[in-house]
MARPA-463134 format. One line per 8 residues: number of its first residue (from 0); their letters; for each residue x, y, z of N, C-alpha, C, O, CB. Coordinates in nm, 4 decimals, always signed. Last residue first. Glycine has a CB too. Example, Ala and Ser with C-alpha at 12.3 -4.5 7.8 and 13.67 -1.06 7.14 Angstrom:
REM MARPA-463134
1> SA> +1.2850/-0.2250/+0.7080/+1.3670/-0.1060/+0.7140/+1.2900/+0.0030/+0.7870/+1.3409/+0.1138/+0.8039/+1.4084/-0.0598/+0.5725; +1.3190/-0.5690/+0.7800/+1.2300/-0.4500/+0.7800/+1.3200/-0.3300/+0.7800/+1.4236/-0.3319/+0.8465/+1.1308/-0.4473/+0.9046
//
This chain:
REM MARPA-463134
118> XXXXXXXX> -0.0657/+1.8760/+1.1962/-0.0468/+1.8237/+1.3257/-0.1520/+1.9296/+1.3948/-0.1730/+1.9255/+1.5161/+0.1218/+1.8236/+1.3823; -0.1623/+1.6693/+0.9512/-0.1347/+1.7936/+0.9703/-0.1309/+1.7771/+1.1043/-0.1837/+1.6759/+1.1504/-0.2200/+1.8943/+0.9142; -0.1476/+1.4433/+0.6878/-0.1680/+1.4847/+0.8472/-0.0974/+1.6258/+0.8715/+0.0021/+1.6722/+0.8159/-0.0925/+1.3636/+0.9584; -0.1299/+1.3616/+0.3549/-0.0688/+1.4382/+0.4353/-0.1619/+1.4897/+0.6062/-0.2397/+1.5850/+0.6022/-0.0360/+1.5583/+0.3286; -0.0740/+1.1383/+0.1304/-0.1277/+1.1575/+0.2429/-0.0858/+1.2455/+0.3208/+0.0195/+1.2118/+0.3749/-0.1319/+1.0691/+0.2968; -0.1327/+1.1273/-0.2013/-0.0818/+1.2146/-0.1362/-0.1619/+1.1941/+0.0036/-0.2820/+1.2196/+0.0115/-0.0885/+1.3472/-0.2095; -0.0533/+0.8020/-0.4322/-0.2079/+0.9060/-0.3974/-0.1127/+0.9862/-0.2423/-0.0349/+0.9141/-0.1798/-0.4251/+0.7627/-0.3315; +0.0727/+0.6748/-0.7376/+0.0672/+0.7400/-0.5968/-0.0152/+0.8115/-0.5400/-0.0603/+0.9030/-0.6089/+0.1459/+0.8041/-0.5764
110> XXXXXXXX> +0.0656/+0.4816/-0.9051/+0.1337/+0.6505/-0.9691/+0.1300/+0.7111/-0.8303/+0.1983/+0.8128/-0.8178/+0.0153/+0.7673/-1.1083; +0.2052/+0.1866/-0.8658/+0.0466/+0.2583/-0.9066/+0.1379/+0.3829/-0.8860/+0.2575/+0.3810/-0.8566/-0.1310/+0.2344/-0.7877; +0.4011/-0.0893/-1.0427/+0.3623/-0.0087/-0.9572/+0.2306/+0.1024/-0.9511/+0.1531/+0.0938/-1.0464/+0.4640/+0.0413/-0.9486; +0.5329/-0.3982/-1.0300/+0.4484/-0.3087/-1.0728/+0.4020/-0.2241/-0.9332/+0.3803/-0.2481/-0.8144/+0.3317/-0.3840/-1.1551; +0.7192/-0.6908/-1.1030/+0.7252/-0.5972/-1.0100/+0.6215/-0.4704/-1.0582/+0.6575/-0.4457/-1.1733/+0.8798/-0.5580/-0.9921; +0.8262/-1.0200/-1.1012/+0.7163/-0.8440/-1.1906/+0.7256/-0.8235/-1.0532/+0.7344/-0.8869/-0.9480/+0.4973/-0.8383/-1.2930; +1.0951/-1.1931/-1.2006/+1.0675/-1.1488/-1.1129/+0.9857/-1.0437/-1.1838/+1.0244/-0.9836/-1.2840/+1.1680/-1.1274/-1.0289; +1.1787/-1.5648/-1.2618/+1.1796/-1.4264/-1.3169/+1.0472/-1.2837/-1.2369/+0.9258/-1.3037/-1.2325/+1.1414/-1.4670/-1.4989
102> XXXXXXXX> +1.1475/-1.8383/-1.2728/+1.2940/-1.7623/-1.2124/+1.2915/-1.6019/-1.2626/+1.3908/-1.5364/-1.2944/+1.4572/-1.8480/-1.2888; +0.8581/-1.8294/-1.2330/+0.9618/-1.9111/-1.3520/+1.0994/-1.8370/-1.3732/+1.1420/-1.7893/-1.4783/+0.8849/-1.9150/-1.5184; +0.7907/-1.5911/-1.1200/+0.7713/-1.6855/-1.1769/+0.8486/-1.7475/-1.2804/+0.8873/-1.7074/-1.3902/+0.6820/-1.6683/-1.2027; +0.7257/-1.4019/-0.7743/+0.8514/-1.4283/-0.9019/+0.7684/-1.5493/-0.9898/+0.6780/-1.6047/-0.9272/+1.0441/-1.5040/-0.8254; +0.5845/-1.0770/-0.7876/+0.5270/-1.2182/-0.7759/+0.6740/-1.2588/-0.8162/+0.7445/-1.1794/-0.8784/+0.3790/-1.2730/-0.8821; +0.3861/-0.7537/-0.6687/+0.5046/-0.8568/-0.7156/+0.4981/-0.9636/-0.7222/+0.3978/-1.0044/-0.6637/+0.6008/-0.8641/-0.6611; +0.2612/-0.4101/-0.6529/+0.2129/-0.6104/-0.6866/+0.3364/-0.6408/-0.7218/+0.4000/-0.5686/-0.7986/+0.0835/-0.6736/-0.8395; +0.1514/-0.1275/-0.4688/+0.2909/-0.2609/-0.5553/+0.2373/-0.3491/-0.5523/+0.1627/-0.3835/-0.4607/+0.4459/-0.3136/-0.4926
94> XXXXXXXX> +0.0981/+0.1647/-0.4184/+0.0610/+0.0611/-0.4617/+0.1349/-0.0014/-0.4995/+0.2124/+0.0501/-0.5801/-0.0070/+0.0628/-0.5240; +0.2630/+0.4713/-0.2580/+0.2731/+0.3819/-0.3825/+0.1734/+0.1863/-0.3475/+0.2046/+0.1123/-0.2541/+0.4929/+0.3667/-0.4086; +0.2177/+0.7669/-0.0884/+0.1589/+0.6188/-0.0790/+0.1833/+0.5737/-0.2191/+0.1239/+0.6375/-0.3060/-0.0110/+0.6057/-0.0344; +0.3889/+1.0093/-0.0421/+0.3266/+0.9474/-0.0878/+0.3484/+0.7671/-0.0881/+0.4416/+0.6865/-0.0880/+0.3272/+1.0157/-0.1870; +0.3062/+1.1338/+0.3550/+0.4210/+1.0853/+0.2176/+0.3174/+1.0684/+0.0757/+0.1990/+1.1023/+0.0759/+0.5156/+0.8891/+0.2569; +0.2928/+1.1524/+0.6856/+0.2888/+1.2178/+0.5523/+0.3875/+1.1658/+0.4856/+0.5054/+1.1484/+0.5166/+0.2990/+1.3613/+0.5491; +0.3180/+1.0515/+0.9203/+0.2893/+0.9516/+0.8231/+0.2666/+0.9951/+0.6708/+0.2375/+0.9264/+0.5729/+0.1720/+0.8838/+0.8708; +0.4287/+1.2483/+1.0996/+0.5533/+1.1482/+1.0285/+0.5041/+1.0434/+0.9232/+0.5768/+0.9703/+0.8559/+0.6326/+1.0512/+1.1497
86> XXXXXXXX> +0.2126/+1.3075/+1.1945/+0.2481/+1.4027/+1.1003/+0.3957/+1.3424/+1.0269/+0.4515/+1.3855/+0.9260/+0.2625/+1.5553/+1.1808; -0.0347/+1.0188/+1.1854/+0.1004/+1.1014/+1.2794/+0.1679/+1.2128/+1.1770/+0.1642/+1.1766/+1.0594/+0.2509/+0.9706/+1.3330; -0.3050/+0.8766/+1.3058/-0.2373/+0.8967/+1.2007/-0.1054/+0.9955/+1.2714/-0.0956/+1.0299/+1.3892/-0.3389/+0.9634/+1.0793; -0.5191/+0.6292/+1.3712/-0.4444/+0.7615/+1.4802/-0.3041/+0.7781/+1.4120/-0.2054/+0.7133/+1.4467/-0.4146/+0.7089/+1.6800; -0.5567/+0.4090/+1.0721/-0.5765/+0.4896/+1.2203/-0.4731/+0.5462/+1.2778/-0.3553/+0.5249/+1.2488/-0.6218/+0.4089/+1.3284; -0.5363/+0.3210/+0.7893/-0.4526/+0.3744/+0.8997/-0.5001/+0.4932/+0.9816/-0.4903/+0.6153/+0.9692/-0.3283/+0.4110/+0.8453; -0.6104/+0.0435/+0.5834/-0.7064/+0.1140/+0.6889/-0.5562/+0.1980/+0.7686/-0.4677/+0.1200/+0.8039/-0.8234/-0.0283/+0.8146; -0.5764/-0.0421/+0.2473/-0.5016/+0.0158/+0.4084/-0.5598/+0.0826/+0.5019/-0.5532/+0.2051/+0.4909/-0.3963/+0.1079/+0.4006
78> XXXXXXXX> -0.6114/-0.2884/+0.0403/-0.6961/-0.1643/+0.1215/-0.5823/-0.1750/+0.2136/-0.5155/-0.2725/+0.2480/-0.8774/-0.1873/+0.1947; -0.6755/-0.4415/-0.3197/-0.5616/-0.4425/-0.1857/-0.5911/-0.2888/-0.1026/-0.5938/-0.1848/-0.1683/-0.3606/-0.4479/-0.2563; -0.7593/-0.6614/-0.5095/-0.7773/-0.5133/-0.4427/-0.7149/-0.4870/-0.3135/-0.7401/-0.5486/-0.2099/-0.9225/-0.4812/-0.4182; -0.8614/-0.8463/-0.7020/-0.7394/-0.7828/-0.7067/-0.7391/-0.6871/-0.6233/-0.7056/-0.5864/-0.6856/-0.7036/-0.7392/-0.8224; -1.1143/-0.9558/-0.6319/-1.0941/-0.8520/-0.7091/-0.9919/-0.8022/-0.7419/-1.0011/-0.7047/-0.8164/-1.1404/-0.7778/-0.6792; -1.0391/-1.1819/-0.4648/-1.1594/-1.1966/-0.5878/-1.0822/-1.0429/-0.7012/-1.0215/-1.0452/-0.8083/-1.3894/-1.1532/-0.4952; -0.8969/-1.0934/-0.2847/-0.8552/-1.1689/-0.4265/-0.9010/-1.1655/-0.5239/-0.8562/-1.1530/-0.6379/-0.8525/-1.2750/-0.4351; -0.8540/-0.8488/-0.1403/-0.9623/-0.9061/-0.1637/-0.9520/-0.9966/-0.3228/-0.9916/-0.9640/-0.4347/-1.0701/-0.7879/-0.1515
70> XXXXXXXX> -0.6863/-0.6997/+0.2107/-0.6649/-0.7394/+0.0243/-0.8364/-0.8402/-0.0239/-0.9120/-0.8863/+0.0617/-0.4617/-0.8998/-0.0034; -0.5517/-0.5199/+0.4141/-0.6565/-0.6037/+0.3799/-0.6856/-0.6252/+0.2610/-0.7200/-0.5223/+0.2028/-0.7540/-0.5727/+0.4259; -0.3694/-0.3761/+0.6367/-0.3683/-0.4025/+0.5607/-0.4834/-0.5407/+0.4981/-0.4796/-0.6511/+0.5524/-0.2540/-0.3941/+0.5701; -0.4112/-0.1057/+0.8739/-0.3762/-0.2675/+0.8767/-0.4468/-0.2769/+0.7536/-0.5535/-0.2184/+0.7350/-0.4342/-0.3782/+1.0134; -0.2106/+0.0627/+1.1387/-0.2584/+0.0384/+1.0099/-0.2895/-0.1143/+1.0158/-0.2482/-0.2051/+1.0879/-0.1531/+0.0822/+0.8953; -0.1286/+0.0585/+1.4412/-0.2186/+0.1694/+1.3748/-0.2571/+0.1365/+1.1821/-0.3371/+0.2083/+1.1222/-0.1115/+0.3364/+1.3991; +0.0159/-0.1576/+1.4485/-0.0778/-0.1208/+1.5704/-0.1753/-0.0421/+1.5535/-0.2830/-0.0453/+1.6131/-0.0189/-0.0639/+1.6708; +0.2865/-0.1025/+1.3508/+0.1924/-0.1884/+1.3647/+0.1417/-0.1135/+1.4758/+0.1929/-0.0399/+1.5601/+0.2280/-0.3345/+1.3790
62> XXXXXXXX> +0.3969/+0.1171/+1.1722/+0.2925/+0.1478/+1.1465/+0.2289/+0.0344/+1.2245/+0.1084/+0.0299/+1.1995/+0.2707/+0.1696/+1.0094; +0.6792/+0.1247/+1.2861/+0.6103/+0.2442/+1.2936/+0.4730/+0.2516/+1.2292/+0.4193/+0.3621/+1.2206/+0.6905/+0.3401/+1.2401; +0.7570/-0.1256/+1.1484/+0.7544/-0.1012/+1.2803/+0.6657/-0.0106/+1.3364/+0.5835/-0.0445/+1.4216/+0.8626/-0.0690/+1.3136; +0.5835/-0.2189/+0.8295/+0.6707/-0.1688/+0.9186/+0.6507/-0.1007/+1.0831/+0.5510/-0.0408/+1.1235/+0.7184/-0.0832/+0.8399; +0.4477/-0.5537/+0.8292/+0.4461/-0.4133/+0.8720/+0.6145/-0.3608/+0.9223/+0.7058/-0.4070/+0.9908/+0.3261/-0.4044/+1.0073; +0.3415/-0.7980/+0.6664/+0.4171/-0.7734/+0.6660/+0.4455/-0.5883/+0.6864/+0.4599/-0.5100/+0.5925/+0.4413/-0.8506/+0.5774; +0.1538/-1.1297/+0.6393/+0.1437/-0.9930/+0.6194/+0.2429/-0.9206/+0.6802/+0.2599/-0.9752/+0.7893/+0.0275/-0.9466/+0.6584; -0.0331/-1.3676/+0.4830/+0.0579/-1.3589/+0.5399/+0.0685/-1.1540/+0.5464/+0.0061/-1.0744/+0.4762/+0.1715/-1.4648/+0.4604
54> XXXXXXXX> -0.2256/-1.4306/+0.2627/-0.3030/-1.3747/+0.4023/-0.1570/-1.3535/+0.4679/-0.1909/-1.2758/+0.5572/-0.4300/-1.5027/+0.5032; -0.2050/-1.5428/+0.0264/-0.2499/-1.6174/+0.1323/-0.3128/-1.5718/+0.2705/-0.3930/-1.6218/+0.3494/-0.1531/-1.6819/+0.1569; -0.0989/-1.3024/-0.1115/-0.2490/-1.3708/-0.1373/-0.2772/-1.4570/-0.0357/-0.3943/-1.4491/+0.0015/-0.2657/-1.4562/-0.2712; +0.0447/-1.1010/+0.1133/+0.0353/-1.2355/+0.0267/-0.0900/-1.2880/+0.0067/-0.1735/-1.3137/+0.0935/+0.1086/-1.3458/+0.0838; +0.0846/-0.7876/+0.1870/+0.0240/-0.8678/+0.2260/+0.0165/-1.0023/+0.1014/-0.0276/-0.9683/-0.0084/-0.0953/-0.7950/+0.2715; +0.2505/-0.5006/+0.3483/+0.1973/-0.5618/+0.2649/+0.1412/-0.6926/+0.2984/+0.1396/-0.7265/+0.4168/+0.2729/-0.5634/+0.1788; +0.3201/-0.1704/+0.4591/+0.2199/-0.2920/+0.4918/+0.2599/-0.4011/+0.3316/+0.2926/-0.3510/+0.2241/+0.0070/-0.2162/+0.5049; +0.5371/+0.0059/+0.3832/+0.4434/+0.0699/+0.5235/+0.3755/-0.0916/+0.5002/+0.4319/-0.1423/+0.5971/+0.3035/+0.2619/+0.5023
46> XXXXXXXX> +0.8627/+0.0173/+0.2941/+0.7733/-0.0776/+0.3484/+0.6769/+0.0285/+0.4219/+0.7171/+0.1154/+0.4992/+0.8490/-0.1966/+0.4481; +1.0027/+0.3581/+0.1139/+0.9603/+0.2577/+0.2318/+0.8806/+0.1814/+0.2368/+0.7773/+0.2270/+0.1879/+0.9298/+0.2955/+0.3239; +1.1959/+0.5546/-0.0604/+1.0835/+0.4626/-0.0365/+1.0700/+0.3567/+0.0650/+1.1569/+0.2701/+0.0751/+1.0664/+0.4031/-0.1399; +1.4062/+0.7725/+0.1077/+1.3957/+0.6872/+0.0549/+1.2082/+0.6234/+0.1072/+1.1374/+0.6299/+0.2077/+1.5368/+0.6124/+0.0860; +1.3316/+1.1681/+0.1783/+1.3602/+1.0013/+0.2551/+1.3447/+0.9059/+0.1332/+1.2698/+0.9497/+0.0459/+1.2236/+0.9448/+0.3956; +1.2530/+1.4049/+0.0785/+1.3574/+1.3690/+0.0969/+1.3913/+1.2390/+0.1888/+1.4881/+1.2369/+0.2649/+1.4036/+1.4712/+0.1295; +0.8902/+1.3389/+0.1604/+1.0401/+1.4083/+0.0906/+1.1442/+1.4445/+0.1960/+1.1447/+1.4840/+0.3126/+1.0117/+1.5626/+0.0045; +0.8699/+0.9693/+0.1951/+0.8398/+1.1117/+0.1983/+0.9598/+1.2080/+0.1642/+1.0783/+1.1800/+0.1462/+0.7878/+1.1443/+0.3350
38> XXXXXXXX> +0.6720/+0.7098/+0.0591/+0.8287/+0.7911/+0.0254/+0.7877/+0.9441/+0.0814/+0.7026/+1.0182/+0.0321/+0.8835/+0.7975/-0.1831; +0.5518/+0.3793/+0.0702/+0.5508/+0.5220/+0.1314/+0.6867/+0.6166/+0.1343/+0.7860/+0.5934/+0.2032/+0.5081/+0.5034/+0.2782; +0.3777/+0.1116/-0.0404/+0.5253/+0.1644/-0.0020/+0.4747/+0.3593/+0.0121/+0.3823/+0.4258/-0.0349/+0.6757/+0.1123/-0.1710; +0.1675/-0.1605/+0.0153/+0.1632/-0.0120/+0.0207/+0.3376/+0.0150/+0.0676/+0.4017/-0.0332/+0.1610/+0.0267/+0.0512/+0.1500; +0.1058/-0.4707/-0.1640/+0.1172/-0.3809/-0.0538/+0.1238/-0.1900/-0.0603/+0.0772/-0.1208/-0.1507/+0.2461/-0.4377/+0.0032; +0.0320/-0.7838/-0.2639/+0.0166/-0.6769/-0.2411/+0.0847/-0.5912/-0.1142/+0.1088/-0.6333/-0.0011/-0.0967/-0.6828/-0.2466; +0.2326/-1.0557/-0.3868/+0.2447/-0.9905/-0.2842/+0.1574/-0.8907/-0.2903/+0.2121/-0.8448/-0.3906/+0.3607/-0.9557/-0.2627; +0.0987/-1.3708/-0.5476/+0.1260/-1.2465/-0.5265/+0.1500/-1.1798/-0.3712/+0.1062/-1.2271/-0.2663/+0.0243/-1.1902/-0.5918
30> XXXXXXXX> -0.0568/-1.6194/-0.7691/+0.0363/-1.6057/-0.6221/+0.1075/-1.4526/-0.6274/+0.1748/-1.4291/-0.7277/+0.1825/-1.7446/-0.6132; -0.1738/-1.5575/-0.9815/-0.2774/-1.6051/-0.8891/-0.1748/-1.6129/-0.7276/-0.2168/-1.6116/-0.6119/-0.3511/-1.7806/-0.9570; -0.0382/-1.3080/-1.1678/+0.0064/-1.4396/-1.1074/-0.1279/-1.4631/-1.0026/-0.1730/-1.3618/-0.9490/+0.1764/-1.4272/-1.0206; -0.2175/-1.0663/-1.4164/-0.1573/-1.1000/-1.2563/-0.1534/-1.2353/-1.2265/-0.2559/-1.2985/-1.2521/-0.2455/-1.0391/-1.1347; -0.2870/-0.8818/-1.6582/-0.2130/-1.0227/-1.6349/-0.1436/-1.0442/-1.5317/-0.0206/-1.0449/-1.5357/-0.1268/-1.0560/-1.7252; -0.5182/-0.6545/-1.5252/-0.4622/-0.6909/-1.6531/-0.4089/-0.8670/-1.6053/-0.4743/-0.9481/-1.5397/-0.3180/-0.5611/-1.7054; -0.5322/-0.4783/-1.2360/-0.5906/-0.5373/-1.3554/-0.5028/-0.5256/-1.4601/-0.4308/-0.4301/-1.4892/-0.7154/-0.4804/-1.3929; -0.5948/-0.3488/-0.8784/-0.4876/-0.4078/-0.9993/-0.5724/-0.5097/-1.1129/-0.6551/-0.5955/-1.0821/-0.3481/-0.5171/-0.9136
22> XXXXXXXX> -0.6562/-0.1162/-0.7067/-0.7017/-0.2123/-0.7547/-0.6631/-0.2236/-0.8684/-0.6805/-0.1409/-0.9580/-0.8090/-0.2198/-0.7451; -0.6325/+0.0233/-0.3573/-0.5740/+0.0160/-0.5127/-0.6177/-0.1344/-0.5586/-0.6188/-0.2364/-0.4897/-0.3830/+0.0380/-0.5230; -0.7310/+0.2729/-0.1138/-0.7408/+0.1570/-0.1925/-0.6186/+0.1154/-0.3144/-0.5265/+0.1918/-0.3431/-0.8756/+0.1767/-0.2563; -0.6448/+0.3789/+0.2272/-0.6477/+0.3678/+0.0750/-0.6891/+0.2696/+0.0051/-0.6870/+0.1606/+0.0623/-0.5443/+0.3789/+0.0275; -0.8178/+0.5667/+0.4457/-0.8072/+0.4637/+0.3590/-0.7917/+0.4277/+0.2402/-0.8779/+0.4312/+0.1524/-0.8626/+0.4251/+0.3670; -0.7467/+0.7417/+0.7451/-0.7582/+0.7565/+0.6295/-0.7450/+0.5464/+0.5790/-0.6968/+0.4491/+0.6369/-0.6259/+0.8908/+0.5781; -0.7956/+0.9382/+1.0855/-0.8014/+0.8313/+1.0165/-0.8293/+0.8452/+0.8471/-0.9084/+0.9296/+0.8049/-0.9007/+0.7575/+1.0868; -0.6518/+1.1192/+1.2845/-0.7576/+1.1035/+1.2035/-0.7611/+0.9709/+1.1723/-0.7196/+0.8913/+1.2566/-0.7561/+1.1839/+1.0929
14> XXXXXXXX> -0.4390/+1.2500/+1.4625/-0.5200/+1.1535/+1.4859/-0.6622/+1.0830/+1.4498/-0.7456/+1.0249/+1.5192/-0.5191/+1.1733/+1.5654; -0.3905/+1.5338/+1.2573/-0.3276/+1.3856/+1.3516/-0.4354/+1.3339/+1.4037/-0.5405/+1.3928/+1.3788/-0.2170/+1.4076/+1.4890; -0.6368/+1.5393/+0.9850/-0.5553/+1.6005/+1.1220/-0.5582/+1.4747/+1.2150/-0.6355/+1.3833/+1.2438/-0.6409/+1.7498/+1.2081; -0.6068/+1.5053/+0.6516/-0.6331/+1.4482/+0.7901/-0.5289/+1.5322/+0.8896/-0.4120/+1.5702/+0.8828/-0.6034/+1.2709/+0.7930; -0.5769/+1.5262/+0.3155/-0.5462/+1.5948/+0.4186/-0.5989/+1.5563/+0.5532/-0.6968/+1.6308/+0.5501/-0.5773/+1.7104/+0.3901; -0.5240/+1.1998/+0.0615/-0.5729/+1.3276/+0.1116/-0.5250/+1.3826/+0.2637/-0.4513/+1.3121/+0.3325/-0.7236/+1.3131/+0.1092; -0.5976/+0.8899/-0.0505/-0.5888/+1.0035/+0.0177/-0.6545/+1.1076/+0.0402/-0.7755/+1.1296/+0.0441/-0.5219/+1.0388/-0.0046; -0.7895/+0.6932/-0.2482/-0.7668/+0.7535/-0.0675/-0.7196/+0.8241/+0.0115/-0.7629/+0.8412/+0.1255/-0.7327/+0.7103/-0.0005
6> XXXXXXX> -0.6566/+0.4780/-0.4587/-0.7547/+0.6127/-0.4537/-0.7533/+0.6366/-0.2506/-0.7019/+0.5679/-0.1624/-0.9699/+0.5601/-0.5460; -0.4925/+0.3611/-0.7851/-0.5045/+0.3995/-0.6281/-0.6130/+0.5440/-0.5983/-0.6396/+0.6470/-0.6603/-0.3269/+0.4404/-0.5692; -0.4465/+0.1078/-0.9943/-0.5317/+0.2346/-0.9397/-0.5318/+0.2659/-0.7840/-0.5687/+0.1950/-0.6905/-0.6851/+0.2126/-0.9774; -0.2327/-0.0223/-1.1731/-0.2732/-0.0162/-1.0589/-0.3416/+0.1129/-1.0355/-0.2848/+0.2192/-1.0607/-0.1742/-0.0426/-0.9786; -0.1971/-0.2909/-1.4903/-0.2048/-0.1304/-1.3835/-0.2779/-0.1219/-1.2311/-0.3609/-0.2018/-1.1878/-0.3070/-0.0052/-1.4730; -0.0032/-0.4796/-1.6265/-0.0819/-0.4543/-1.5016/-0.0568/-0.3260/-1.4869/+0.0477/-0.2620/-1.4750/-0.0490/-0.5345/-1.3760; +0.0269/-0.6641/-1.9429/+0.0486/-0.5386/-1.8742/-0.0410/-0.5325/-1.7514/-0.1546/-0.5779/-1.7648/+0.0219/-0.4192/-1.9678
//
């Protein structure tokens, strides 16, 4: 079983800055994706960053330039630094680990931490 802890939100005025964390434990693949998905209401879940144990990394449009994603193997820990924030960046933030192995695909998720900018 893997859980994910997330911690960092909270309320910021536009052009603040916020950081999340999440840190995954239990039975994780040494090859993995971390990242951050983002659902606001009434919109489908969304790509905001992720990142491959190797370091490869993967933004949505609307966040390069202002977020950036940073993981720490040792620990399982996967961080989102997001600068000059936007009242379009309100959502909740989901934590994800995925991996495939042996033709079979985990997928896990964290319970969500609330970012909301205020304009």
């Amino acid at each position: 079983q893997v859980q994910l802890v997330e911690s960092g939100g909270g309320l910021v005025q536009a052009g603040g800055s916020l950081r999340l964390s999440c840190a995954a434990s239990g039975s994780i693949f040494s090859f993995n994706t971390m990242g951050w998905y983002r659902q606001a209401p009434g919109h489908e879940r969304e790509l905001a960053a992720a990142m491959t144990t190797s370091g490869s990394t993967n933004y949505a449009d609307s966040v390069k330039g202002r977020f950036t994603i940073s993981r720490d193997n040792a620990k399982n820990t996967v961080y989102l630094q997001m600068n000059s924030l936007k009242p379009e960046d309100t959502a909740v933030y989901y934590c994800n680990v995925h991996w495939r192995r042996l033709g079979k695909q985990y997928d896990y998720w964290g319970q969500g931490t609330q970012v909301t900018v205020s304009s």
